[in-house]
N, C-alpha and C positions, 0 to 999 in steps of 0.2 A: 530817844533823846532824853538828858539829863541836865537839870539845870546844874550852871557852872556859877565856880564863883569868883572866876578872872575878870577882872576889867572887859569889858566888851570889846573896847579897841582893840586889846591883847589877842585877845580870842578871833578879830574878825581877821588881823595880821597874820596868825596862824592859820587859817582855812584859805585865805588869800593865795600865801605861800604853796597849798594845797591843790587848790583850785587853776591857778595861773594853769601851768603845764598842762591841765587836764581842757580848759578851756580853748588854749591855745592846738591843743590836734583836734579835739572839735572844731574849729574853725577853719581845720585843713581840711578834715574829712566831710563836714557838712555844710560848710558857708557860716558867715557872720550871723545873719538874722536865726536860719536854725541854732546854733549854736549858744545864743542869746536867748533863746524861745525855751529850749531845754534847761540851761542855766537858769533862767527864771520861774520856771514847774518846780526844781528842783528846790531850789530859796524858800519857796512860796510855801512850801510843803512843811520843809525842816521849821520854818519859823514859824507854824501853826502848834506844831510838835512842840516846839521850845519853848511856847506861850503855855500849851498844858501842862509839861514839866513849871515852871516855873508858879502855878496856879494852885499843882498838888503841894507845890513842896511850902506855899505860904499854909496851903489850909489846913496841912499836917503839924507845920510848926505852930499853928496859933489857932486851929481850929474854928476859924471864922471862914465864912465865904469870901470870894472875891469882890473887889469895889474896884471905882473910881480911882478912891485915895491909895488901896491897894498897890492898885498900878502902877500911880505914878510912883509911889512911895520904892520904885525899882530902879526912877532914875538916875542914882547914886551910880551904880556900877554902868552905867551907857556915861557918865560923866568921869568917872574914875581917869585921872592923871591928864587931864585937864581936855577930856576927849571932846566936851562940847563945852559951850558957853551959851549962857541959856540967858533972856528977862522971859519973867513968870509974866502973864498979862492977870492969869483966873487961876483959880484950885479951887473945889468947894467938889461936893459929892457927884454932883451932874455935868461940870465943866471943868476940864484942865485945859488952857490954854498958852502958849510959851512961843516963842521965836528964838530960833536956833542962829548965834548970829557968827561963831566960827565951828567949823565942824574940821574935827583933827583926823574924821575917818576918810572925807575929799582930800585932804591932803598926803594921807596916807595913800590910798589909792592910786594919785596922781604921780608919786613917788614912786611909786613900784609897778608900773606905766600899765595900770588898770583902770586908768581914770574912766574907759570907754563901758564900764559894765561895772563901775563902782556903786552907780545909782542901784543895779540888781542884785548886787550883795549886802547893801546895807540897807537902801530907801526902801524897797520893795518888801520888807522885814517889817517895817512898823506897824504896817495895818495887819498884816496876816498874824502876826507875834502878838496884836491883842484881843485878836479873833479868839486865837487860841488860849490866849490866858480867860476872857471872860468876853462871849461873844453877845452883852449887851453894850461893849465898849466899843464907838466905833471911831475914827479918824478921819479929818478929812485938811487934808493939804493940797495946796495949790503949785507951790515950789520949794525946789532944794538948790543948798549951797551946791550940791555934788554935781546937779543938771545947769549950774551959771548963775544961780539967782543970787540975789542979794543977802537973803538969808532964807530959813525954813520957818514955816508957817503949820507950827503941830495945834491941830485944834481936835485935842478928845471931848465924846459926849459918852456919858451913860446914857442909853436909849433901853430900860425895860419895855418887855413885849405889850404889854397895856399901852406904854405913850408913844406918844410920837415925836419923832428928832425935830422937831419945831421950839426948843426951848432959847 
């Protein structure tokens, strides 16, 4: 896996496109829930992958390790073309905190009548995607636009191996 440098939306449009068909005879040949269960091995995997790609290629352009500020400092391109709408609540080195309050990747979804497994293409990506960039960052949401909510509730913590997520 190779960090890109498409708009996110773009790119998740493209794999959507991809995926449909392929999701859809999975779901003839193995049922719904398997079919969903694979589907989401598979996500969960690619977006660990994509978080390390994305991890080298900051460390290599600027020779620093991975952070906090790092991280967030990515969500330029998951925002690209007006992909989310975001209030910041926190940012500081051990806390990014934010609510997602239109998400243009639920409606994409919805659109191209994948609304049923939109949440495993895209929701299921954020915490393994920053596992993979830098696995002292860890997230913890409660709801998504994609699954009915109100809005998304992204709460990253830096947790170093010495502390504990109690901050």
């Amino acid at each position: 896996m190779s960090k890109t440098d498409l708009p996110i939306l773009e790119q998740r449009r493209i794999e959507a496109n991809i995926i449909k068909p392929i999701y859809d005879e999975m779901v003839a040949e193995v049922g719904v829930e398997r079919a969903k269960a694979i589907l989401k091995n598979a996500i969960v995997k690619n977006a660990i992958s994509h978080g390390k790609a994305y991890a080298e290629a900051q460390e290599n352009a600027t020779t620093q390790t991975t952070s906090l500020l790092s991280f967030h400092a990515l969500l330029p391109q998951w925002m690209a073309n007006g992909a989310l709408e975001i209030d910041i609540l926190q940012e500081n080195e051990k806390h990014v905190d934010y609510n997602v309050t239109r998400c243009r990747f639920a409606e994409m979804y919805r659109e191209m009548g994948l609304g049923e497994i939109g949440h495993i293409l895209s929701c299921s990506r954020d915490g393994t995607f920053c596992t993979g960039y830098d696995p002292k960052i860890k997230l913890a949401r409660t709801q998504t636009i994609m699954e009915g909510a109100s809005h998304c509730d992204f709460r990253y913590r830096y947790c170093p191996d010495h502390e504990k997520d109690n901050d």
